[in-house]
C-alpha positions as semicolon CSV with decimal commas, in nm:
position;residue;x (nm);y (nm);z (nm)
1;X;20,577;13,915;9,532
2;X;20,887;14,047;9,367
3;X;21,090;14,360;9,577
4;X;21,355;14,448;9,282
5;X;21,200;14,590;9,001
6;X;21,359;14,722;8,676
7;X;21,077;14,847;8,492
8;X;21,266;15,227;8,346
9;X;21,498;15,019;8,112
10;X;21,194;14,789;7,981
11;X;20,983;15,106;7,919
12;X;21,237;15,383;7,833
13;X;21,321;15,460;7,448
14;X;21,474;15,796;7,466
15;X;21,849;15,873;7,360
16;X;22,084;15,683;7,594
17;X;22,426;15,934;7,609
18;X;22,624;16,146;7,851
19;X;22,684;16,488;7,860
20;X;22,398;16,621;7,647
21;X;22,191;16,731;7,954
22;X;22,093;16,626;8,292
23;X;21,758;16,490;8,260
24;X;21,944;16,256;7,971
25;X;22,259;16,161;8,225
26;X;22,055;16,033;8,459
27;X;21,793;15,835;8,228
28;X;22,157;15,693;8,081
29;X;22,279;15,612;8,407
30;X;21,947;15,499;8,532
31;X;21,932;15,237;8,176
32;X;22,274;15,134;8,255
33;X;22,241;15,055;8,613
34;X;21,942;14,809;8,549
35;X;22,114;14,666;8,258
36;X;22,421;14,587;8,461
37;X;22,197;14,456;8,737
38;X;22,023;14,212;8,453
39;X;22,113;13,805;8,645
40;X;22,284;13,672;8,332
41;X;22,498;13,954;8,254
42;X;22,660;13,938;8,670
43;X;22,704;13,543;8,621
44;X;22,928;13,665;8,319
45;X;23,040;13,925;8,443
46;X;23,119;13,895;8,844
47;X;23,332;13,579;8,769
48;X;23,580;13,774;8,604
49;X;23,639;14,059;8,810
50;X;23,963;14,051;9,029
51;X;23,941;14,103;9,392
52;X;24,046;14,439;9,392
53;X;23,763;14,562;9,130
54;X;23,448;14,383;9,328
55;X;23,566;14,607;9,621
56;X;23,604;14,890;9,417
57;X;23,245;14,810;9,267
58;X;23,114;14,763;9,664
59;X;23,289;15,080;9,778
60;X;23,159;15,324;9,533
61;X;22,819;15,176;9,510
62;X;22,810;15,193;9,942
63;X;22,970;15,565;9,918
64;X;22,707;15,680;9,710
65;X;22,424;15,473;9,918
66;X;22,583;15,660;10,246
67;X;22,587;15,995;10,094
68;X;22,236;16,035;9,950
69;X;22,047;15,842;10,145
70;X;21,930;15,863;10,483
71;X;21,965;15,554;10,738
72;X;21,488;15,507;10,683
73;X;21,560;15,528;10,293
74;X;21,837;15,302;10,298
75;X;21,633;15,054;10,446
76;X;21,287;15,134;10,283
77;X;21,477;15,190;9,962
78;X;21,764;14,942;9,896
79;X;21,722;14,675;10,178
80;X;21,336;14,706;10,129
81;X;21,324;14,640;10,487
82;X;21,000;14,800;10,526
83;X;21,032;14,700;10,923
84;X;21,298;14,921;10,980
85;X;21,245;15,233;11,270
Protein backbone atom coordinates (compact mmCIF):
# COMPACT_ATOMS: atom_id res chain seq x y z
CA UNK A 1 0.00 0.00 0.00
CA UNK A 2 0.99 3.45 -1.05
CA UNK A 3 2.10 6.12 2.11
CA UNK A 4 2.34 9.46 -0.19
CA UNK A 5 -0.79 10.48 -1.41
CA UNK A 6 -1.69 13.57 -3.53
CA UNK A 7 -5.25 13.31 -3.87
CA UNK A 8 -6.22 17.64 -3.17
CA UNK A 9 -4.59 18.53 -6.61
CA UNK A 10 -6.47 15.51 -8.50
CA UNK A 11 -9.80 16.58 -6.88
CA UNK A 12 -9.53 20.40 -6.38
CA UNK A 13 -11.03 22.85 -9.18
CA UNK A 14 -11.30 26.05 -7.36
CA UNK A 15 -9.29 29.33 -8.36
CA UNK A 16 -5.56 28.66 -7.92
CA UNK A 17 -4.02 32.48 -6.89
CA UNK A 18 -2.35 34.31 -4.04
CA UNK A 19 -3.40 37.00 -2.11
CA UNK A 20 -7.18 36.88 -2.63
CA UNK A 21 -7.82 35.22 0.79
CA UNK A 22 -6.52 32.65 3.07
CA UNK A 23 -8.60 29.73 2.56
CA UNK A 24 -7.46 30.34 -1.40
CA UNK A 25 -3.46 30.75 -0.37
CA UNK A 26 -3.34 27.74 1.10
CA UNK A 27 -5.51 25.57 -1.49
CA UNK A 28 -2.78 27.42 -4.04
CA UNK A 29 0.03 26.45 -2.05
CA UNK A 30 -1.41 23.13 -1.17
CA UNK A 31 -1.98 22.53 -5.52
CA UNK A 32 1.45 23.69 -6.00
CA UNK A 33 3.22 21.64 -3.50
CA UNK A 34 1.76 18.30 -4.96
CA UNK A 35 2.37 19.46 -8.39
CA UNK A 36 6.00 20.12 -7.67
CA UNK A 37 6.18 16.81 -5.84
CA UNK A 38 4.64 15.07 -9.26
CA UNK A 39 8.07 12.15 -10.15
CA UNK A 40 8.51 13.44 -13.71
CA UNK A 41 8.50 17.02 -13.06
CA UNK A 42 11.74 16.41 -10.05
CA UNK A 43 13.64 14.16 -12.75
CA UNK A 44 13.39 17.51 -14.84
CA UNK A 45 13.64 19.55 -12.53
CA UNK A 46 16.23 18.39 -9.59
CA UNK A 47 18.94 17.83 -12.32
CA UNK A 48 19.17 21.34 -12.93
CA UNK A 49 19.29 22.91 -9.74
CA UNK A 50 22.81 24.10 -8.51
CA UNK A 51 24.09 23.00 -5.24
CA UNK A 52 23.37 25.97 -3.50
CA UNK A 53 19.43 25.98 -4.48
CA UNK A 54 18.77 22.05 -3.41
CA UNK A 55 20.02 23.27 0.05
CA UNK A 56 18.07 26.19 -0.05
CA UNK A 57 15.01 23.92 -1.16
CA UNK A 58 16.07 21.33 1.97
CA UNK A 59 16.50 24.20 4.44
CA UNK A 60 13.26 25.93 4.05
CA UNK A 61 11.24 22.86 3.54
CA UNK A 62 13.10 21.35 7.14
CA UNK A 63 12.52 25.00 8.82
CA UNK A 64 9.03 24.89 8.19
CA UNK A 65 8.78 20.92 9.13
CA UNK A 66 10.67 22.02 12.60
CA UNK A 67 8.48 24.90 13.28
CA UNK A 68 4.95 23.48 12.88
CA UNK A 69 5.30 20.26 13.65
CA UNK A 70 5.88 18.44 16.68
CA UNK A 71 8.73 15.62 16.93
CA UNK A 72 5.07 12.48 16.95
CA UNK A 73 3.70 14.50 13.81
CA UNK A 74 6.86 14.68 12.14
CA UNK A 75 7.12 11.15 12.23
CA UNK A 76 3.36 10.11 11.91
CA UNK A 77 3.06 12.85 9.34
CA UNK A 78 6.07 13.20 6.96
CA UNK A 79 8.27 10.09 7.78
CA UNK A 80 4.96 8.05 8.15
CA UNK A 81 6.84 6.22 10.69
CA UNK A 82 3.83 5.13 12.41
CA UNK A 83 6.37 3.20 15.00
CA UNK A 84 7.65 6.19 16.31
CA UNK A 85 7.19 6.94 20.51
Amino acid sequence: MKKHTHDFVESYDGFIGFGYDRPTDEHTVCCYLQKLSDDRLMQTLLPRLSDPDLEKVFSFVSALLKKHLSEAEYHRLFLKDDHHA
